[in-house]
N, CA, C and O atoms as CSV, one atom per row, in Angstrom:
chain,resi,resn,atom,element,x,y,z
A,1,UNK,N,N,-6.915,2.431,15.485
A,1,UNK,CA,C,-7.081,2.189,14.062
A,1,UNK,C,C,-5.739,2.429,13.377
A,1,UNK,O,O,-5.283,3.552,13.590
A,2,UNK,N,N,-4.913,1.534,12.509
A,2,UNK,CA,C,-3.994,1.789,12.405
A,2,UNK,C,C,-3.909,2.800,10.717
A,2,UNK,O,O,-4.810,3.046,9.915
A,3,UNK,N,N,-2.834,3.074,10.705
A,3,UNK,CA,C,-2.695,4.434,10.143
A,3,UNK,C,C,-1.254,4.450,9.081
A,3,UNK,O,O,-0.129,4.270,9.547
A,4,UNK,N,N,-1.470,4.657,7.822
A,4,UNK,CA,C,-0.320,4.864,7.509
A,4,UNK,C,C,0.070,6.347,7.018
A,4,UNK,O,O,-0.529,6.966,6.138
A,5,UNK,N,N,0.954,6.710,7.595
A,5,UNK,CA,C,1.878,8.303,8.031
A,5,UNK,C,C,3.463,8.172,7.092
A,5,UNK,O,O,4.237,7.214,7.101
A,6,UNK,N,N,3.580,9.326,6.414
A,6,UNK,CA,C,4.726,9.744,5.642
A,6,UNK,C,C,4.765,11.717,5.242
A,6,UNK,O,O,4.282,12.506,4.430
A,7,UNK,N,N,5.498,11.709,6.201
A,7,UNK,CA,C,5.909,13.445,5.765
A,7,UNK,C,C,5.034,14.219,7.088
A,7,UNK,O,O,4.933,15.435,7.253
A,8,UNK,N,N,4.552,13.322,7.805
A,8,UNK,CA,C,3.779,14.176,8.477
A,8,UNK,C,C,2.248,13.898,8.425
A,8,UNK,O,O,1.406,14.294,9.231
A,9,UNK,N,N,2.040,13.059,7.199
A,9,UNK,CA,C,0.839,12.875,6.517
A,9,UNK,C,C,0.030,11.819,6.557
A,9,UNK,O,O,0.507,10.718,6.282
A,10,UNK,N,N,-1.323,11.942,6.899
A,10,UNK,CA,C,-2.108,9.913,7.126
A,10,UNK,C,C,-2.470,10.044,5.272
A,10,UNK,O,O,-3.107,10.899,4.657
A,11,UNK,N,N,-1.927,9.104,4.909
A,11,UNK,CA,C,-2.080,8.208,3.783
A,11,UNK,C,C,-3.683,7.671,3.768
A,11,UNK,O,O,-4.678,8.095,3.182
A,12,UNK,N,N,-3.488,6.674,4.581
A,12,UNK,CA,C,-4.287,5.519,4.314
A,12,UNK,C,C,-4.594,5.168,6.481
A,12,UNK,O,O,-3.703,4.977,7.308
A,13,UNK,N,N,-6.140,5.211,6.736
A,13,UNK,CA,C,-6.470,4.766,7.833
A,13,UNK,C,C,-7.554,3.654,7.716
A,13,UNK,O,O,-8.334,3.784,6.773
A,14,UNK,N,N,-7.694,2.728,8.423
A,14,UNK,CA,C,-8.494,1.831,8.382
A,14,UNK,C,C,-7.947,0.719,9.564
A,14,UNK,O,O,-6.816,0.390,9.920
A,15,UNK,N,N,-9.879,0.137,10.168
A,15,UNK,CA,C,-9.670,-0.594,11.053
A,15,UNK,C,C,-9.904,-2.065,10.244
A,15,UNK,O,O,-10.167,-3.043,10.945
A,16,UNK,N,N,-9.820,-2.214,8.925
A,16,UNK,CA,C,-10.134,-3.315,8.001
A,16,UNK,C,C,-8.959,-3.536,7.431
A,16,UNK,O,O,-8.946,-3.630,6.204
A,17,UNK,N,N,-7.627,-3.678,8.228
A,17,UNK,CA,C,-6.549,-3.656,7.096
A,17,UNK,C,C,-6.349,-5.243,7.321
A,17,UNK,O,O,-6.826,-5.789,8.316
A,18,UNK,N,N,-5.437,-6.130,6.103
A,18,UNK,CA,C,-5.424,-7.445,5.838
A,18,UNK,C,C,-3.949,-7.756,6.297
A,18,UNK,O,O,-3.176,-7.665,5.343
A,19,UNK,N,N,-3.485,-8.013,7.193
A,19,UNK,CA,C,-2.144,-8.496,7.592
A,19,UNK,C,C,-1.333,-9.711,7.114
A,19,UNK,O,O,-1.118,-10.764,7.715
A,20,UNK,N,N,-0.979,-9.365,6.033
A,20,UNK,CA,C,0.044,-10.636,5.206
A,20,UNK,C,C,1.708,-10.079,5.699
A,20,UNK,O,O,2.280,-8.992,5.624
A,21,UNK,N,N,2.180,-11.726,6.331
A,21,UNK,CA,C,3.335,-11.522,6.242
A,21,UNK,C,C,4.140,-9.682,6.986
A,21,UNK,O,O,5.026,-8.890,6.663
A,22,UNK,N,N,3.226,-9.818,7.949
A,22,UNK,CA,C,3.616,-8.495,8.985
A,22,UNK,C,C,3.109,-7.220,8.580
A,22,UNK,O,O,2.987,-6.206,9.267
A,23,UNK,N,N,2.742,-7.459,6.992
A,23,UNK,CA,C,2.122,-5.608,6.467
A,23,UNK,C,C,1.086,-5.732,6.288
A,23,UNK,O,O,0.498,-6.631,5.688
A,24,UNK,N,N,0.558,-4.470,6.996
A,24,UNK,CA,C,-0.698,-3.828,6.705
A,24,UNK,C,C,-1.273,-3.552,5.700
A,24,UNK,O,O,-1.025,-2.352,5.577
A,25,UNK,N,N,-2.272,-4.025,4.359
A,25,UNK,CA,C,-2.886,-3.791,3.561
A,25,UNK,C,C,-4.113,-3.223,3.765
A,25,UNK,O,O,-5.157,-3.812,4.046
A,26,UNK,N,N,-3.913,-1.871,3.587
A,26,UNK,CA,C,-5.636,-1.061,3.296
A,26,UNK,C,C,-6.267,-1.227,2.347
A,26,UNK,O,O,-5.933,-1.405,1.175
A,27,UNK,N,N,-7.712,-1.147,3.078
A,27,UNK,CA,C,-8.639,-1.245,1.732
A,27,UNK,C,C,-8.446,0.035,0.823
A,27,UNK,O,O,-8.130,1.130,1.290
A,28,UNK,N,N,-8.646,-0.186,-0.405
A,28,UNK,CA,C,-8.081,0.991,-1.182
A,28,UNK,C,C,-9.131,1.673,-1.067
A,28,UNK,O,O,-8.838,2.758,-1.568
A,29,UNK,N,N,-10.684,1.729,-0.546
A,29,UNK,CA,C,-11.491,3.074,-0.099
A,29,UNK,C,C,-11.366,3.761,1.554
A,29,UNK,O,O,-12.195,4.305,2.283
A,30,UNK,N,N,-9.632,3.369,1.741
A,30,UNK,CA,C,-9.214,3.506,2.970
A,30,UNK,C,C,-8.010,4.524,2.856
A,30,UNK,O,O,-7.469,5.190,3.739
A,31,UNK,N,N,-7.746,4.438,1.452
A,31,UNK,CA,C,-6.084,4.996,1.288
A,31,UNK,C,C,-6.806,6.652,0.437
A,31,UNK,O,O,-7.881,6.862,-0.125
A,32,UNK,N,N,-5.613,7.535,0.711
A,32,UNK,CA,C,-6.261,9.204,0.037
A,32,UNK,C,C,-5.274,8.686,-1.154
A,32,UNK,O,O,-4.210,8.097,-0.965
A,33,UNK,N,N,-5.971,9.103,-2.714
A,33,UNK,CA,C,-5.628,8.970,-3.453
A,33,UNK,C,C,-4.540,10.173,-4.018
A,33,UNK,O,O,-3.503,9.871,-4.609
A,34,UNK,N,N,-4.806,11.086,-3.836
A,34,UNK,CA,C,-4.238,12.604,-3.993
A,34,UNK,C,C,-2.653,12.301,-3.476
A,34,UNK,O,O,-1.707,13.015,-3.810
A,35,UNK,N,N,-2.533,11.097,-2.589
A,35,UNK,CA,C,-1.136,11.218,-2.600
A,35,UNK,C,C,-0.812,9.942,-3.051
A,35,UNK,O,O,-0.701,9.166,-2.102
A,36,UNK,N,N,-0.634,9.470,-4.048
A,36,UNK,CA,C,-0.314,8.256,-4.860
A,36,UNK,C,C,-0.342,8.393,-6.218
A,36,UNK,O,O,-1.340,8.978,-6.638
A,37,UNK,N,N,0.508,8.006,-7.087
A,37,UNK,CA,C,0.899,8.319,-7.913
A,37,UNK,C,C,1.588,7.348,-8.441
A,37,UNK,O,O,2.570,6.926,-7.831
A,38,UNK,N,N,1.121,6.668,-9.980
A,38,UNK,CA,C,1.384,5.031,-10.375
A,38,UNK,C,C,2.709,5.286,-10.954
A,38,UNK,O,O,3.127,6.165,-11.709
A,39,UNK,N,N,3.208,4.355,-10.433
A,39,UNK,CA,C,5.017,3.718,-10.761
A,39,UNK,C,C,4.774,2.539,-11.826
A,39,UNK,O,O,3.692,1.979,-12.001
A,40,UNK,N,N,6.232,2.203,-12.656
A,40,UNK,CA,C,6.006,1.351,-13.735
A,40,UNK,C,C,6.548,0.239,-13.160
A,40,UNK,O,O,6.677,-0.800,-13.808
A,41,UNK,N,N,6.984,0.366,-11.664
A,41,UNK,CA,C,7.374,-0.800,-11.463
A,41,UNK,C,C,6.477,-2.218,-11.004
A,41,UNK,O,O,5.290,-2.073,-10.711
A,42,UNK,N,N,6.867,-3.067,-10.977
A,42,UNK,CA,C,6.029,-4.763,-10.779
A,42,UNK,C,C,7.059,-5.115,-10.233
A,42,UNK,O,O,8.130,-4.552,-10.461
A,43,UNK,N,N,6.889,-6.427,-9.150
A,43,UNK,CA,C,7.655,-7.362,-8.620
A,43,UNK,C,C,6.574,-8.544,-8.445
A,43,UNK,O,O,5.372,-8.394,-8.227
A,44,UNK,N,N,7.402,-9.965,-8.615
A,44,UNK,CA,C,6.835,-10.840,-8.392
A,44,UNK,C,C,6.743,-11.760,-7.109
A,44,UNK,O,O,7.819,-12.038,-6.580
A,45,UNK,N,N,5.721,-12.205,-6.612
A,45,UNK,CA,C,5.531,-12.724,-5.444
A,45,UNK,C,C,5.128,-14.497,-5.733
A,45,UNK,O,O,4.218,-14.698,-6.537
A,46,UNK,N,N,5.653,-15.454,-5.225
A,46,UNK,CA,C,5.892,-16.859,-5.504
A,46,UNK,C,C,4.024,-17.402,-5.360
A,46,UNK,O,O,3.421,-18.049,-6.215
A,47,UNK,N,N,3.478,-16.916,-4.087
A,47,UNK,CA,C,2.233,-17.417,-4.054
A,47,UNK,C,C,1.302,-15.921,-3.761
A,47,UNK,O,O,0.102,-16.120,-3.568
A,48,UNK,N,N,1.671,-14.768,-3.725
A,48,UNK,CA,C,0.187,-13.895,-4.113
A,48,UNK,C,C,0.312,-13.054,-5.660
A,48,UNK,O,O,-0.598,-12.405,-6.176
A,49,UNK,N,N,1.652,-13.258,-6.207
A,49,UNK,CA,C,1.391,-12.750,-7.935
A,49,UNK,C,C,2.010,-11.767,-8.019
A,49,UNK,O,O,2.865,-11.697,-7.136
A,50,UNK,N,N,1.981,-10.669,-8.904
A,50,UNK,CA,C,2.462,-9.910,-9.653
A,50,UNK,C,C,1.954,-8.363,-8.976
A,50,UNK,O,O,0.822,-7.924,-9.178
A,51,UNK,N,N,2.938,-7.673,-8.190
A,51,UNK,CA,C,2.567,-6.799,-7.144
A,51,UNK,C,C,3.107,-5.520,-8.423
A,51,UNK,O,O,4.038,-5.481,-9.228
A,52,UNK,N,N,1.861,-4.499,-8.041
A,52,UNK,CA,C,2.492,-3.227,-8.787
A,52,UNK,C,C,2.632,-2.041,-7.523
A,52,UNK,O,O,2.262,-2.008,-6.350
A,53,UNK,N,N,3.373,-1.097,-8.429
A,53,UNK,CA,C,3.587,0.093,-7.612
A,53,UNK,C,C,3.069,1.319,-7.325
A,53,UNK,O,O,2.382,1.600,-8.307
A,54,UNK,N,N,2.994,2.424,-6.346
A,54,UNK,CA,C,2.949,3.411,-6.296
A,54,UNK,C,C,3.836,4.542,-5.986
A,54,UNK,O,O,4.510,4.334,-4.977
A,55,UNK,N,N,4.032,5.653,-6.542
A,55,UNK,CA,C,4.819,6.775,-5.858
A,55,UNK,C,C,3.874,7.077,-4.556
A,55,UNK,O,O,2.683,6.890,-4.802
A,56,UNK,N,N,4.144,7.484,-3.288
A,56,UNK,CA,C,3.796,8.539,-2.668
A,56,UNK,C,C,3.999,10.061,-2.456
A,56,UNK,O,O,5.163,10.443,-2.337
A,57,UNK,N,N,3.313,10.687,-2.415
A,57,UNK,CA,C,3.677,12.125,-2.976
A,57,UNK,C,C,2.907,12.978,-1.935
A,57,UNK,O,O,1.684,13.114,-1.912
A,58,UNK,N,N,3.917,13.608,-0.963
A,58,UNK,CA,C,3.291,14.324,0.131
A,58,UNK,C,C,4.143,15.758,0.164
A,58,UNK,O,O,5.340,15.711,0.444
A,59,UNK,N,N,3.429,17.174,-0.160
A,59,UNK,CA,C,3.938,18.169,-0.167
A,59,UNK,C,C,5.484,18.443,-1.336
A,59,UNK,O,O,6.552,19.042,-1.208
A,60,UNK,N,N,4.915,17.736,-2.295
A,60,UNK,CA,C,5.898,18.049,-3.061
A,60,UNK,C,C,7.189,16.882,-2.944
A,60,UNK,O,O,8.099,16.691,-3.751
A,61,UNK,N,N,7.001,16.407,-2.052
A,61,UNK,CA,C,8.636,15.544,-2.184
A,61,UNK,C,C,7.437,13.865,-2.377
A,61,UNK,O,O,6.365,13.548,-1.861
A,62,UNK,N,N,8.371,13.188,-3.379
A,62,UNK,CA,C,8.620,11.973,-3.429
A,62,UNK,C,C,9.031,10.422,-3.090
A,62,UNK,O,O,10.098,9.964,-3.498
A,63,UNK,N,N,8.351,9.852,-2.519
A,63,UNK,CA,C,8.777,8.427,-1.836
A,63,UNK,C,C,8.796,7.525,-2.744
A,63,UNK,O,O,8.032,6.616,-2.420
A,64,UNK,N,N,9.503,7.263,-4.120
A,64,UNK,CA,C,9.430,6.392,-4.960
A,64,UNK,C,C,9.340,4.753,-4.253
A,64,UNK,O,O,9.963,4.116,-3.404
A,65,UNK,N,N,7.965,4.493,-5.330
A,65,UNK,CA,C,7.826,2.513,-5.210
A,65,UNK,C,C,7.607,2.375,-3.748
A,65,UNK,O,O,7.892,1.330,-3.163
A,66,UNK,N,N,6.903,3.825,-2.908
A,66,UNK,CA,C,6.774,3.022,-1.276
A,66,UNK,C,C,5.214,2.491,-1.097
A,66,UNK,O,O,4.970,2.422,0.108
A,67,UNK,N,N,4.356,2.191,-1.707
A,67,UNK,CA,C,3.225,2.024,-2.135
A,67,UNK,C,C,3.200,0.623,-3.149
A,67,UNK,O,O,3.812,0.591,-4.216
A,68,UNK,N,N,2.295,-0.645,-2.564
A,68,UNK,CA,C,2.107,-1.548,-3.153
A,68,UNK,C,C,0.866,-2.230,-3.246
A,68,UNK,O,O,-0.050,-2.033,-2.447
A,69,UNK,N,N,0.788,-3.297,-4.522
A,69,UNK,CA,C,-0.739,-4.011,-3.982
A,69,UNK,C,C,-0.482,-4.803,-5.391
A,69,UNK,O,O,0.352,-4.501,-6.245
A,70,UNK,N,N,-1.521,-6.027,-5.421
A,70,UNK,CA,C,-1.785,-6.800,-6.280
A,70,UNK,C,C,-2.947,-6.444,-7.377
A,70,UNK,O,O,-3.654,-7.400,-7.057
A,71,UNK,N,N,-3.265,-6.176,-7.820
A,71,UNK,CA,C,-4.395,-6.048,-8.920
A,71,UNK,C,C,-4.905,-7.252,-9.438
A,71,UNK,O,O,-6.091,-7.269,-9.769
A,72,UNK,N,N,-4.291,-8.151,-9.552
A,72,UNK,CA,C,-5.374,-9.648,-9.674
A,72,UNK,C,C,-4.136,-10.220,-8.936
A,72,UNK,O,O,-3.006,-10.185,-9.423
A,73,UNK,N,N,-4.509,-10.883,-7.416
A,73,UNK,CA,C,-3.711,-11.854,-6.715
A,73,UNK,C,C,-3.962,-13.152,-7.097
A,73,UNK,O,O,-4.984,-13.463,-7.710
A,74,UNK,N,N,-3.059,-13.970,-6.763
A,74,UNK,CA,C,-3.504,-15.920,-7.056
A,74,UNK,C,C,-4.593,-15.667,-6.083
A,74,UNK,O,O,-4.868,-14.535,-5.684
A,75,UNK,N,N,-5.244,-16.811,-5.685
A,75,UNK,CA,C,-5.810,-17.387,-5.147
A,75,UNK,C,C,-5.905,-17.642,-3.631
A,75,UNK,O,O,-6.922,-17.750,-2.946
A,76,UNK,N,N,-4.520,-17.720,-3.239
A,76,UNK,CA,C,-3.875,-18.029,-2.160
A,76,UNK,C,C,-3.926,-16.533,-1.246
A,76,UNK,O,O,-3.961,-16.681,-0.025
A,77,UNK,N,N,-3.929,-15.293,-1.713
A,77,UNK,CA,C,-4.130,-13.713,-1.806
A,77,UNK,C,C,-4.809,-13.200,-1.816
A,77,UNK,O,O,-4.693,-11.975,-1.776
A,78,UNK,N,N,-6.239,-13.973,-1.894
A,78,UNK,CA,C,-7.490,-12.714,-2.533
A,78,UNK,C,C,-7.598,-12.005,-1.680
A,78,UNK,O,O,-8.239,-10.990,-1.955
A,79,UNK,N,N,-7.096,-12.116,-0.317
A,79,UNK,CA,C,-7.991,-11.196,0.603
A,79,UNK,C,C,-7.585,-9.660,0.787
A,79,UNK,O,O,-8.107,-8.813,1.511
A,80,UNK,N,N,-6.242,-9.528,-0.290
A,80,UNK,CA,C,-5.819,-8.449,-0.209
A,80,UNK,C,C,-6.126,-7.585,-1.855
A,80,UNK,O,O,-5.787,-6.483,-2.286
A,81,UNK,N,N,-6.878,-8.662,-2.397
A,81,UNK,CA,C,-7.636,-7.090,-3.780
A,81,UNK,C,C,-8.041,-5.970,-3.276
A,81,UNK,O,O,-8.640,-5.815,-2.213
A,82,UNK,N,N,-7.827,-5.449,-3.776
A,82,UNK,CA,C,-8.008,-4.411,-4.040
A,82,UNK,C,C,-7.995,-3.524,-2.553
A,82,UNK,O,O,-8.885,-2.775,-2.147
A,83,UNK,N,N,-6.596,-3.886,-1.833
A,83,UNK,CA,C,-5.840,-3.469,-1.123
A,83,UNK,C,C,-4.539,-2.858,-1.158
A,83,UNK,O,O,-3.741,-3.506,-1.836
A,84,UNK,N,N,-4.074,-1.798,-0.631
A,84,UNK,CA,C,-2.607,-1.079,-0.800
A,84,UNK,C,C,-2.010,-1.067,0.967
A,84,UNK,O,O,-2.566,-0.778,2.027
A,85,UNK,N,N,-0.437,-1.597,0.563
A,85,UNK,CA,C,0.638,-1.928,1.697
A,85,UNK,C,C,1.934,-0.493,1.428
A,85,UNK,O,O,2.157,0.433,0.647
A,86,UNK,N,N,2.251,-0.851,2.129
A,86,UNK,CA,C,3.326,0.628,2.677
A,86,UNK,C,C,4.659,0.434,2.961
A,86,UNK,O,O,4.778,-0.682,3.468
A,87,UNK,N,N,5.395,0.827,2.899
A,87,UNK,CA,C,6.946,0.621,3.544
A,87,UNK,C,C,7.708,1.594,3.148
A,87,UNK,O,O,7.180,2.684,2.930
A,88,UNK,N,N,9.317,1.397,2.940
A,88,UNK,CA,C,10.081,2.423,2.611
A,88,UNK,C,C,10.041,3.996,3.216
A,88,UNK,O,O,10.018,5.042,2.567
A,89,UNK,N,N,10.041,3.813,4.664
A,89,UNK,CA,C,9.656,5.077,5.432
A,89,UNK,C,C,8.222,5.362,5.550
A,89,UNK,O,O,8.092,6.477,6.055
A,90,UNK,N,N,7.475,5.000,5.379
A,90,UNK,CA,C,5.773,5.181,5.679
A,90,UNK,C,C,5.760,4.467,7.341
A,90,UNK,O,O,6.292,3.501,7.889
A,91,UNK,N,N,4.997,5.366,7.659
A,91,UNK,CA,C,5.187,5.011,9.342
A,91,UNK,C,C,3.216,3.681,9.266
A,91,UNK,O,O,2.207,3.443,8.603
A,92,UNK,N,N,3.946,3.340,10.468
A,92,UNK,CA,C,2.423,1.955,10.689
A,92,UNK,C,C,2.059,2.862,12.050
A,92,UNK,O,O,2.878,2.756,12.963
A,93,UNK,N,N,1.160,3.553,12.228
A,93,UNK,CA,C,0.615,4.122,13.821
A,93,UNK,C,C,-0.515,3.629,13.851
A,93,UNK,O,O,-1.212,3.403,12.862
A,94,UNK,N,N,-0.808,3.409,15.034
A,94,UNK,CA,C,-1.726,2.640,15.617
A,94,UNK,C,C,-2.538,3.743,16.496
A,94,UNK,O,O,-3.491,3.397,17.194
């Protein structure tokens, strides 16, 4: 079941994650909320939309913007609502 790990820490586990473009998207009743923490940042994506951010926050230290997801995707995307993706040092374990 793959697993996302930062600091030592599982984030987010699930055997339901949505694989766009090589990353793992958890279902967000897959991800621990206690370590996430909303960023003001947005980036735009050409065909799944307007991606927002999260801090991750494990034992006190900070992984700024390593936490992502769409909140209303196009069309072309749905399968990742109300799903959260990982990077910026967040480990993918399997």
């Amino acid at each position: 079941m793959p697993k996302a790990v930062w600091n030592g820490t599982t984030i987010a586990h699930s055997d339901r994650t949505q694989v766009v473009e090589g990353n793992h998207y958890f279902p967000a009743d897959a991800v621990d909320p206690r370590y996430l923490s909303a960023s003001d940042t947005q980036s735009v994506c050409g065909w799944k939309g307007t991606a927002s951010y999260y801090h991750v926050v494990v034992d006190g230290q900070t992984n700024p913007d390593a936490a992502w997801y769409y909140p209303d995707p196009k069309p072309e995307a749905a399968a990742i609502k109300d799903h959260v993706a990982f990077w910026k040092g967040v480990e993918l374990v399997n």
